[in-house]
C-alpha positions in Angstrom: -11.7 -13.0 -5.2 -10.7 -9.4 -5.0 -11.2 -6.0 -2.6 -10.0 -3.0 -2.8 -8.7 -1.4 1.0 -7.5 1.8 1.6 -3.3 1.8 2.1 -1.1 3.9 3.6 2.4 4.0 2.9 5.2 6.1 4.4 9.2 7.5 3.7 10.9 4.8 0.8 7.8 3.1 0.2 5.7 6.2 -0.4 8.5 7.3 -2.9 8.3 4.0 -5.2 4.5 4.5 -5.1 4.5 7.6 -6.3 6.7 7.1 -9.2 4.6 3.9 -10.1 3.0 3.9 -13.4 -1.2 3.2 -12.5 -2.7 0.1 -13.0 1.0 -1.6 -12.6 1.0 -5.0 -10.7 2.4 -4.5 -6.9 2.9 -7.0 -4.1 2.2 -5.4 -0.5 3.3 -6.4 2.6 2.2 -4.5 5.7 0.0 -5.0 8.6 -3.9 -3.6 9.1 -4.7 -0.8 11.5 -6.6 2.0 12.3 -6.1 5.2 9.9 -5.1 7.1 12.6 -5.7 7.0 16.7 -8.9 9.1 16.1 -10.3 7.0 13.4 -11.9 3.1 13.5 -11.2 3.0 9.9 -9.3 0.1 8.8 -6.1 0.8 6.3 -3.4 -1.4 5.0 0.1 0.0 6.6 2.8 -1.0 3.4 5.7 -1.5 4.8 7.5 -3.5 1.8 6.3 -3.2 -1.9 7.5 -5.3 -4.4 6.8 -4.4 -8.4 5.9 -7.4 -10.4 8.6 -8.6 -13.0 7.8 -7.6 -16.7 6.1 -4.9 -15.9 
């Protein structure tokens, strides 16, 4: 089973993500919330990201 949910990730985290090669195997630990206070959407908050070995 798979889905795709919208993530937002902040300050280190943000960083490794950005110099992450796409379609490269992550592990994501966080917590759901609300986008923002203003928005209902639901987000992943990644709070630890972990790059799978071999990769």
């Amino acid at each position: 089973m798979s889905a795709e949910i919208p993530a937002i990730a902040f300050d280190v985290q943000a960083r490794l993500l950005a110099g992450c090669a796409l379609e490269r195997s992550i592990q994501v630990q966080g917590f759901l919330g609300a986008k923002s206070r203003r928005s209902k959407k639901l987000v992943l908050h990644a709070t630890q990201i972990e790059f799978a070995e071999g990769e």
